[in-house]
C-alpha positions as CSV (number, residue, x, y, z in Angstrom):
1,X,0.0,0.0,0.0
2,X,1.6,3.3,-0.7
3,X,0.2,6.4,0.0
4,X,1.6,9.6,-1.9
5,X,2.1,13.1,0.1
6,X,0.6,11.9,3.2
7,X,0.6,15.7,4.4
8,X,-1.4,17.0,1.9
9,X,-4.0,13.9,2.4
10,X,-4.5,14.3,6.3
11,X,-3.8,18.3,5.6
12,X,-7.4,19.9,7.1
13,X,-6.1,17.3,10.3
14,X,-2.7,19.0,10.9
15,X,-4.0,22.1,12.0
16,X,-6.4,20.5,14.9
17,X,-3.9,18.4,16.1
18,X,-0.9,20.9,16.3
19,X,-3.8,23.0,18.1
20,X,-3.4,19.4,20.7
21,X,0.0,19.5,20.6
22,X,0.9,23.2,22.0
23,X,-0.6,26.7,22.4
24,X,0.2,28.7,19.9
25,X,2.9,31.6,20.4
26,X,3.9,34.9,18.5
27,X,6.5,35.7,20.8
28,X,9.6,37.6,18.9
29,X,11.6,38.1,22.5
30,X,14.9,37.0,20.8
31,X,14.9,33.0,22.0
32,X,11.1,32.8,22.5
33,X,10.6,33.1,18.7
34,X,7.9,31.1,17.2
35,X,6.2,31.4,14.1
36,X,3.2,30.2,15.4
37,X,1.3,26.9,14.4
38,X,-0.7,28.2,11.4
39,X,-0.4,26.4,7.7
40,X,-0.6,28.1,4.5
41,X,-3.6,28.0,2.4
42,X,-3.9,24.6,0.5
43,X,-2.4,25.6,-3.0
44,X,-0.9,23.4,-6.2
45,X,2.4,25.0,-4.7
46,X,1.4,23.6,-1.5
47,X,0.6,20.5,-2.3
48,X,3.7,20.3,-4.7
49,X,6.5,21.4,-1.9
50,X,4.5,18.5,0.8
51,X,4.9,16.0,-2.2
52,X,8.4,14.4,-0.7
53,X,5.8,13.0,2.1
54,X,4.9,9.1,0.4
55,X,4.8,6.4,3.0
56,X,4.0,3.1,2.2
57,X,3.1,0.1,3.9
58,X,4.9,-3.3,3.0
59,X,4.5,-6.7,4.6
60,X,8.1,-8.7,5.5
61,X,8.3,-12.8,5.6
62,X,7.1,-14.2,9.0
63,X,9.3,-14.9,11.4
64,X,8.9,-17.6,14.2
65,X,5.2,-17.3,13.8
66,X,5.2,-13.2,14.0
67,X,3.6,-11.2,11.2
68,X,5.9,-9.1,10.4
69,X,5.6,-5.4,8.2
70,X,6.9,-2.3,7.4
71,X,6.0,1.4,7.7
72,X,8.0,2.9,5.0
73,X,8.7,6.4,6.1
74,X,12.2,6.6,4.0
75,X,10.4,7.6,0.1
76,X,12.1,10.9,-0.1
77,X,15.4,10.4,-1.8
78,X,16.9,13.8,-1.1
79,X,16.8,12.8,2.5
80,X,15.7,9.0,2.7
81,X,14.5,9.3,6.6
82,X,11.6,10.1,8.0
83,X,12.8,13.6,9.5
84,X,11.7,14.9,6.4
85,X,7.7,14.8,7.6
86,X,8.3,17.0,10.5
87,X,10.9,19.2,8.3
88,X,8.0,19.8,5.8
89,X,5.9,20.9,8.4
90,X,8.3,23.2,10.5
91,X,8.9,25.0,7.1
92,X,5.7,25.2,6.2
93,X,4.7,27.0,9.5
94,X,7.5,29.7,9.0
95,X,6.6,30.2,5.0
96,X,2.9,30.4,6.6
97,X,4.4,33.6,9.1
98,X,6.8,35.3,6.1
99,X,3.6,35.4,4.3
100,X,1.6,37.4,6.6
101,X,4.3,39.5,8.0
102,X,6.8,39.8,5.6
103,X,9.3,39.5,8.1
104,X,12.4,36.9,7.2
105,X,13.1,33.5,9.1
106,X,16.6,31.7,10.1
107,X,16.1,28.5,11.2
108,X,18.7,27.6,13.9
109,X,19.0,24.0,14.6
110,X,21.6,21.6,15.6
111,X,21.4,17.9,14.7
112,X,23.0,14.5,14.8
113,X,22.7,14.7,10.5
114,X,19.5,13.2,9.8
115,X,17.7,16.5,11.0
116,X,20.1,18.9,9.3
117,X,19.5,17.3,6.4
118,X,15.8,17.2,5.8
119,X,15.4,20.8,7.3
120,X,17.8,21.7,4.7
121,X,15.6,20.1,1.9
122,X,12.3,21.7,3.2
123,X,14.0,25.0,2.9
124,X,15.0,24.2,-0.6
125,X,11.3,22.7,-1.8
126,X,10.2,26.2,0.0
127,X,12.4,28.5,-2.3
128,X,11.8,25.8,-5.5
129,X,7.9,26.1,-5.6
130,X,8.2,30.3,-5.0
131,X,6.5,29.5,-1.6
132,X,9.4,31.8,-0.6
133,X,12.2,34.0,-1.7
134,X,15.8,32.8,-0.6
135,X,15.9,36.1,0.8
136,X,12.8,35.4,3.5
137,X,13.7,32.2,4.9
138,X,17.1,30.2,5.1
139,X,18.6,27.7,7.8
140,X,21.4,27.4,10.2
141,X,22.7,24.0,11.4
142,X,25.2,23.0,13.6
143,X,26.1,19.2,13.2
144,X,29.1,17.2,15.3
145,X,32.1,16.1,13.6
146,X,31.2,12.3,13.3
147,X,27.8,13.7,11.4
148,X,30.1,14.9,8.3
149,X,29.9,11.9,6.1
150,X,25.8,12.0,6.2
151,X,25.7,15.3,5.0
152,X,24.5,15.6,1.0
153,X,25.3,17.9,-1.5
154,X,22.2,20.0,-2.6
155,X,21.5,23.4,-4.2
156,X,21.8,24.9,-0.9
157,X,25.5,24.1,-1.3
158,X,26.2,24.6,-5.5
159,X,24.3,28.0,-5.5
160,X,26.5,30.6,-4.1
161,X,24.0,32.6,-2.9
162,X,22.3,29.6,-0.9
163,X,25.3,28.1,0.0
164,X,26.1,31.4,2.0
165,X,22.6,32.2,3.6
166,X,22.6,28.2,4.5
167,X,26.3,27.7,6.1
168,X,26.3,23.6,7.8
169,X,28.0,24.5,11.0
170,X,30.4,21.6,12.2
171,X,31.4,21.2,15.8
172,X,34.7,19.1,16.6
173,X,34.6,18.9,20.3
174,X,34.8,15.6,22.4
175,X,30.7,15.3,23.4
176,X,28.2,15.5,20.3
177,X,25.4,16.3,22.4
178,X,27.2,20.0,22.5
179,X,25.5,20.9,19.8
180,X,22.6,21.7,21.2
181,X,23.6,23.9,23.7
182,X,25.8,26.0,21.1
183,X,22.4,26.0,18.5
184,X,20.5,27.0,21.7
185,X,23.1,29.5,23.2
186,X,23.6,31.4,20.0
187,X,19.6,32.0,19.6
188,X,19.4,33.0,22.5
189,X,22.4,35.6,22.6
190,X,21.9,36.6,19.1
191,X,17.6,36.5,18.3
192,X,16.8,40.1,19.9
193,X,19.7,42.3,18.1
194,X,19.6,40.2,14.8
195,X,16.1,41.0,15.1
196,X,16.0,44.8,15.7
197,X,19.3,44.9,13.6
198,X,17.8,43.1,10.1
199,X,14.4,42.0,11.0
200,X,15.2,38.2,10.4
201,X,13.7,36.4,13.1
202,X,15.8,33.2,14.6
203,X,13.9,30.5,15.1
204,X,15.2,27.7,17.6
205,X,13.3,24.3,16.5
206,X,14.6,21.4,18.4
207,X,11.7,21.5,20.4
208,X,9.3,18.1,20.7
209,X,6.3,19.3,20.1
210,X,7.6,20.6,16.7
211,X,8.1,16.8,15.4
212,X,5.4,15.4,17.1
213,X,2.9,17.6,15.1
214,X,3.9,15.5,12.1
215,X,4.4,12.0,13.3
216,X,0.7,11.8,14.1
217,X,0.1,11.2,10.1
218,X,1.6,7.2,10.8
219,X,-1.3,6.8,13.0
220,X,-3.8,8.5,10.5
221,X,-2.2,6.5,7.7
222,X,-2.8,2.9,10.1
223,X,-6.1,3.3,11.3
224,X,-7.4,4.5,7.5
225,X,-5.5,1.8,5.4
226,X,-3.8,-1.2,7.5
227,X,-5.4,-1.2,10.9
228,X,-4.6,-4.0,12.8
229,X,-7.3,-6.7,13.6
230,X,-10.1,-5.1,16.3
231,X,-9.1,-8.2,18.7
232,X,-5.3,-8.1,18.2
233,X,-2.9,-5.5,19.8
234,X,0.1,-4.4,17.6
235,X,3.8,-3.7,18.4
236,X,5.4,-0.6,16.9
237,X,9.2,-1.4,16.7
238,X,11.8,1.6,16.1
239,X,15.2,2.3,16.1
240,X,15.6,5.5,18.4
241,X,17.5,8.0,20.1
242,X,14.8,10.2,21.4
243,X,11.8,8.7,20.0
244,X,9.8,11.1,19.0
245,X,7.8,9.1,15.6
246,X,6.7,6.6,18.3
247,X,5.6,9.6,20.6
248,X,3.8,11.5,18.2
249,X,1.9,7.9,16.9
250,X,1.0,7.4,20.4
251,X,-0.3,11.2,20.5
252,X,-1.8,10.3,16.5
253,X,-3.7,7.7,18.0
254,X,-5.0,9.2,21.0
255,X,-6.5,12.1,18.8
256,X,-8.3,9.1,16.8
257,X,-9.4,7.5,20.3
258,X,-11.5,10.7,21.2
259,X,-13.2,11.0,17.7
260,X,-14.0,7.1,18.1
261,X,-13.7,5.3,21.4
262,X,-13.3,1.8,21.2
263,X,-10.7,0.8,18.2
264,X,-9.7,-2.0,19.8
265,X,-6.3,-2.3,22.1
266,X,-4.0,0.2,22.7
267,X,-1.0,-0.1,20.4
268,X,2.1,-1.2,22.1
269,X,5.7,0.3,21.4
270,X,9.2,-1.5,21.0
271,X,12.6,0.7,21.8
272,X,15.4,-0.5,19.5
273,X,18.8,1.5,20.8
274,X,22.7,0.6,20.6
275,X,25.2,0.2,23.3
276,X,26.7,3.9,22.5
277,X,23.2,5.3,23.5
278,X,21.1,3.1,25.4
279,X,19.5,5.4,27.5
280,X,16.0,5.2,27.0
281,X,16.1,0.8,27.4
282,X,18.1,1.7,30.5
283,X,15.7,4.1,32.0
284,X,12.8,2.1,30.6
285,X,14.0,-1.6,32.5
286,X,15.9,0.0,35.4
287,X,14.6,3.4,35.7
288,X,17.6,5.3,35.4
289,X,19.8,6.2,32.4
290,X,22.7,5.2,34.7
291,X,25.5,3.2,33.1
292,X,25.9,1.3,36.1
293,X,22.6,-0.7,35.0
294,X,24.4,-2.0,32.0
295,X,25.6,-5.5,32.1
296,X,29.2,-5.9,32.1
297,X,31.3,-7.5,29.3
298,X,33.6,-10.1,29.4
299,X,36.5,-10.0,27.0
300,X,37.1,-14.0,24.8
301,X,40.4,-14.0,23.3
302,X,39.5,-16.9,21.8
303,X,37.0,-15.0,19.8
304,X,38.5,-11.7,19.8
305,X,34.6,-11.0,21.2
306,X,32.8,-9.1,24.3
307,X,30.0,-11.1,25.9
308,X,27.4,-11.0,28.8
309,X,25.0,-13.1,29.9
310,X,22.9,-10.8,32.5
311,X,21.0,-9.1,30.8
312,X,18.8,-10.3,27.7
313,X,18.0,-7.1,26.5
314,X,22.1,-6.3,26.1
315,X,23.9,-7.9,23.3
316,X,25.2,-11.4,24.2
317,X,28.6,-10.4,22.2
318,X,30.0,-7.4,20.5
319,X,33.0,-5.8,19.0
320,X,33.5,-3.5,21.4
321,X,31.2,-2.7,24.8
322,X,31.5,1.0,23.8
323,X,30.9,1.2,20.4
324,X,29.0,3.7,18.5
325,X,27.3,2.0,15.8
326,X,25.4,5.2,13.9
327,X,26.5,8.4,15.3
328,X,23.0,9.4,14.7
329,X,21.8,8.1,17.6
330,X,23.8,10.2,20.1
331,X,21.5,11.2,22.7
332,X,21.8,10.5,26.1
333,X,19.3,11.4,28.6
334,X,16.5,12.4,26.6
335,X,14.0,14.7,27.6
336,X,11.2,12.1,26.3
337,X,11.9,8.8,28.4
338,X,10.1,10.1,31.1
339,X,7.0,10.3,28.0
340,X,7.8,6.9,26.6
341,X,8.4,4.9,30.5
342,X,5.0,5.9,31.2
343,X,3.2,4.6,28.0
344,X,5.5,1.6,27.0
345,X,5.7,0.0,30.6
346,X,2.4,-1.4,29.9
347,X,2.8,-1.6,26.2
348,X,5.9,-2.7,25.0
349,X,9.8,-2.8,25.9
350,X,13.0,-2.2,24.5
351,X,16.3,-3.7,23.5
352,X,19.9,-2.8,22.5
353,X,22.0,-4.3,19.6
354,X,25.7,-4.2,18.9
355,X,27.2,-4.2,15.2
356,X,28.1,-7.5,15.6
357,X,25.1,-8.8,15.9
358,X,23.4,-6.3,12.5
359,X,26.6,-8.2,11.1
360,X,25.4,-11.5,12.0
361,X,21.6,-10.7,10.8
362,X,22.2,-8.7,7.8
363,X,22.2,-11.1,4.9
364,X,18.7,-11.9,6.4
365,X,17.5,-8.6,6.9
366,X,18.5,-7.4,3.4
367,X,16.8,-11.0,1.9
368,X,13.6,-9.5,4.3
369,X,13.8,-6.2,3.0
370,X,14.5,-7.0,-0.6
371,X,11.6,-9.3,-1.1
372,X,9.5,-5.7,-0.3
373,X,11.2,-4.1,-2.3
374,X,13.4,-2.2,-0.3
375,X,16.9,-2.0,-1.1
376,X,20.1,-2.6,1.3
377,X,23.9,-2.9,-0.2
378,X,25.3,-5.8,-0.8
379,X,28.3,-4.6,1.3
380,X,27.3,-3.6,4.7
381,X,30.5,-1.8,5.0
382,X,28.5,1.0,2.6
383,X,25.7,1.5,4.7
384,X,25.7,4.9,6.4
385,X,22.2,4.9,8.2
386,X,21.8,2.1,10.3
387,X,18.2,2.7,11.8
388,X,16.3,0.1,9.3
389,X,18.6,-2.7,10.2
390,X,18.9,-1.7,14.0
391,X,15.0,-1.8,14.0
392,X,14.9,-5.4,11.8
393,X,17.8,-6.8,14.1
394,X,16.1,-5.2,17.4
395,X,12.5,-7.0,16.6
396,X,14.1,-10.6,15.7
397,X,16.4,-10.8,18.4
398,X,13.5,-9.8,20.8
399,X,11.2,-12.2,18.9
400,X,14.5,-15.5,19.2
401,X,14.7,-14.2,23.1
402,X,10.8,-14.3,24.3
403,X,10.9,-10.3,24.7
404,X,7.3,-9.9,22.6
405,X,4.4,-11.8,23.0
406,X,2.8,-9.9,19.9
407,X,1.8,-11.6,16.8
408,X,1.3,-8.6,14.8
409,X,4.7,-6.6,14.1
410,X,5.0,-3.2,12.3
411,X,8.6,-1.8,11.9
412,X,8.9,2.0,11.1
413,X,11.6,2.4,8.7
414,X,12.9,5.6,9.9
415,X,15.9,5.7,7.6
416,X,18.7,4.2,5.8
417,X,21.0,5.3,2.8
418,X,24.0,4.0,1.6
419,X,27.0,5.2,-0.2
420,X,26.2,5.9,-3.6
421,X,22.6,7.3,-3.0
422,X,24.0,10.5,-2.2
423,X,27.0,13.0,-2.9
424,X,28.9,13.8,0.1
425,X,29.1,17.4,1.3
426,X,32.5,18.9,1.1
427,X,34.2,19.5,3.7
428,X,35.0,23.0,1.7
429,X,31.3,23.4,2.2
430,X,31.3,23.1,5.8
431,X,32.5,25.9,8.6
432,X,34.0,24.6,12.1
433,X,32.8,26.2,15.2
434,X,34.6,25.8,18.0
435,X,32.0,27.3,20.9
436,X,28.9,29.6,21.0
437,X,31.2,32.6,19.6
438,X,32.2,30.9,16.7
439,X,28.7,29.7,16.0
440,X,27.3,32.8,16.8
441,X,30.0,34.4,13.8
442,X,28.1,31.9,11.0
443,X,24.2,32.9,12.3
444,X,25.0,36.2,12.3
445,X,26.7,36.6,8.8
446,X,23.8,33.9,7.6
447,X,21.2,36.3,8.4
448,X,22.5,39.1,6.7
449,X,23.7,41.6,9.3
């Protein structure tokens, strides 16, 4: 089942739910910018720029017994993760305020990559369809170091006019998670003067509700087209650092529960995390994020391996008991476990892999995939986003290991790209920051003062 621009179809639904989701704000105080929650008026333009929103819905070989399928939220292939949904919709709200107010927009954002990315291509589609000037709206990001290779060459980085209004800020220091507080920081230093000085408003938009207001479309899209059985709960599996599709299903499907109580049980939700950032299992199965709840690994020199045997929701073995298999994932202590504990204690769990184990799985999971149509490298050495094969990996280890009880599986494809579906951004392209000073150097020149 594929369903094309999935925004435009649930359009006239956005509006009520962001309503849900947040009170709206027109505050221009500098940091407190917001451009508000209104859309622009349904136009071809409109519907044109939200046409990078297909998902699709595929069903996977059983395993063990367990129906499994997949939410295919990965169609755009200027971005190939589902961070373009929410991107859309962030841009579409600031286009919505340039066009009443005339006033201009810089979207400040930090980001792992994936984010970055698909804000980045919003912006674009923005300018392409004359929903905006160049001129009115541009965007800001701030990425860590290890996010370099994800980033992808666009217009925002050939066109020198774009390429200087839409600098990719890269941050070298020793914690990733920095990032935010620099993106943050600098908005909230520079969004009063740049304001007064140029009358560009900075908008900061790592903020949950913000994503959440689009991830209710996956539980729109289930309950109108492949709703499970009325008698037979579902597990949503996903490959996570913060969590925020699963959150803003859960929130989707709450909306649907008050317009018609009684559609059968609650749906139930499946963490998938790896042992650089396994927060959110952590705090899930042991109420804290603490690393002291983490099993400890035993090193085999006669496999060259780390193993454990504590804890089944830990990899049995891996390379390395600290490794960081996508640097996407690099959040630790997120502001949303406390959101997820409550709603997935009594609907679901959570597991962590290790890149040995993706190893082990992965001609499977690309056989799996393939049969849908869904494409993996033959060399997993080329795969650069590893959220679809965390996710397949995540659900049949838990399925081998007794985790789910669930017959019916749906995995949300969240993302994955390999080399050679993109161009890499130069590093020429790119500006190092060292601290909020430097940063604060790009947003100011980027927003025209």
């Amino acid at each position: 089942m594929l369903l094309e621009n999935a925004l435009s179809h649930y359009y006239e639904r956005l509006g009520p739910a962001m309503r849900r989701l947040f009170p709206e704000t027109a505050d221009d105080s500098g940091s407190a910018f917001s451009p508000g929650i209104q859309l622009p008026e349904p136009t071809p333009a409109l519907r044109a720029y939200f046409a990078a929103s297909d998902l699709a819905h595929l069903p996977l070989r059983a395993h063990r017994g367990r129906n499994l399928a997949l939410l295919d939220l990965m169609r755009n292939p200027a971005t190939m993760t589902t961070k373009t949904f929410a991107s859309l919709v962030i841009v579409a709200r600031a286009v919505r305020f340039i066009q009443d107010t005339g006033e201009r927009v810089t979207i400040v954002t930090p980001s792992s990559a994936n984010k970055a990315v698909a804000l980045r291509d919003a912006v674009l589609r923005a300018i392409t369809h004359g929903l905006v000037t160049a001129q009115q709206l541009n965007v800001v990001v701030v990425v860590p170091e290890a996010a370099v290779p994800k980033m992808r060459e666009s217009e925002l980085s050939t066109d020198p006019e774009l390429r200087a209004r839409n600098p990719v800020a890269v941050y070298a220091g020793d914690e990733p998670g920095t990032v935010k507080d620099l993106a943050q920081g600098v908005v909230e230093e520079h969004g009063r003067h740049i304001r007064k000085a140029v009358g560009t408003n900075l908008w900061y938009t790592l903020q949950l509700e913000n994503y959440l207001a689009a991830d209710v479309v996956r539980a729109f899209a289930e309950a109108e087209f492949f709703a499970p059985a009325a008698d037979t709960p579902r597990l949503h599996v996903h490959a996570v650092s913060s969590a925020y599709g699963l959150l803003g299903h859960a929130r989707g499907r709450a909306l649907l529960e008050e317009e018609q109580p009684g559609r059968g049980p609650a749906p139930r939700y499946f963490l998938v995390q790896h042992l650089g950032a396994p927060d959110m299992v952590l705090s899930l199965h042991h109420g804290s994020p603490g690393p002291e709840h983490a099993p400890s690994y035993v090193y085999d020199p006669d496999s060259g391996l780390y193993g454990q045997q504590q804890d089944e929701r830990f990899p049995a073995l891996t390379h390395d008991p600290h490794e960081v298999l996508d640097g996407t994932f690099y959040t630790r202590k997120p502001v949303t476990s406390p959101r997820m504990n409550e709603i997935i204690r009594a609907q679901g769990g959570g597991l962590v892999v290790s890149l040995h184990e993706c190893l082990e799985r992965y001609p499977l999971v690309r056989a799996v995939l393939g049969e849908a149509g869904v494409a993996l490298p033959a060399d997993p050495r080329a795969v650069r986003e590893w959220s679809l094969v965390m996710a397949m990996t995540g659900v049949l280890n838990a399925i081998d290991r007794g985790l789910v009880d669930e017959r019916d599986i749906l995995v949300h494809g969240s993302g994955s790209y390999a080399a050679g579906d993109y161009v890499p951004l130069s590093v020429r392209d790119m500006w190092p920051v060292e601290d909020r000073a430097s940063l604060g150097d790009v947003v100011v020149k980027a927003s025209g003062l």
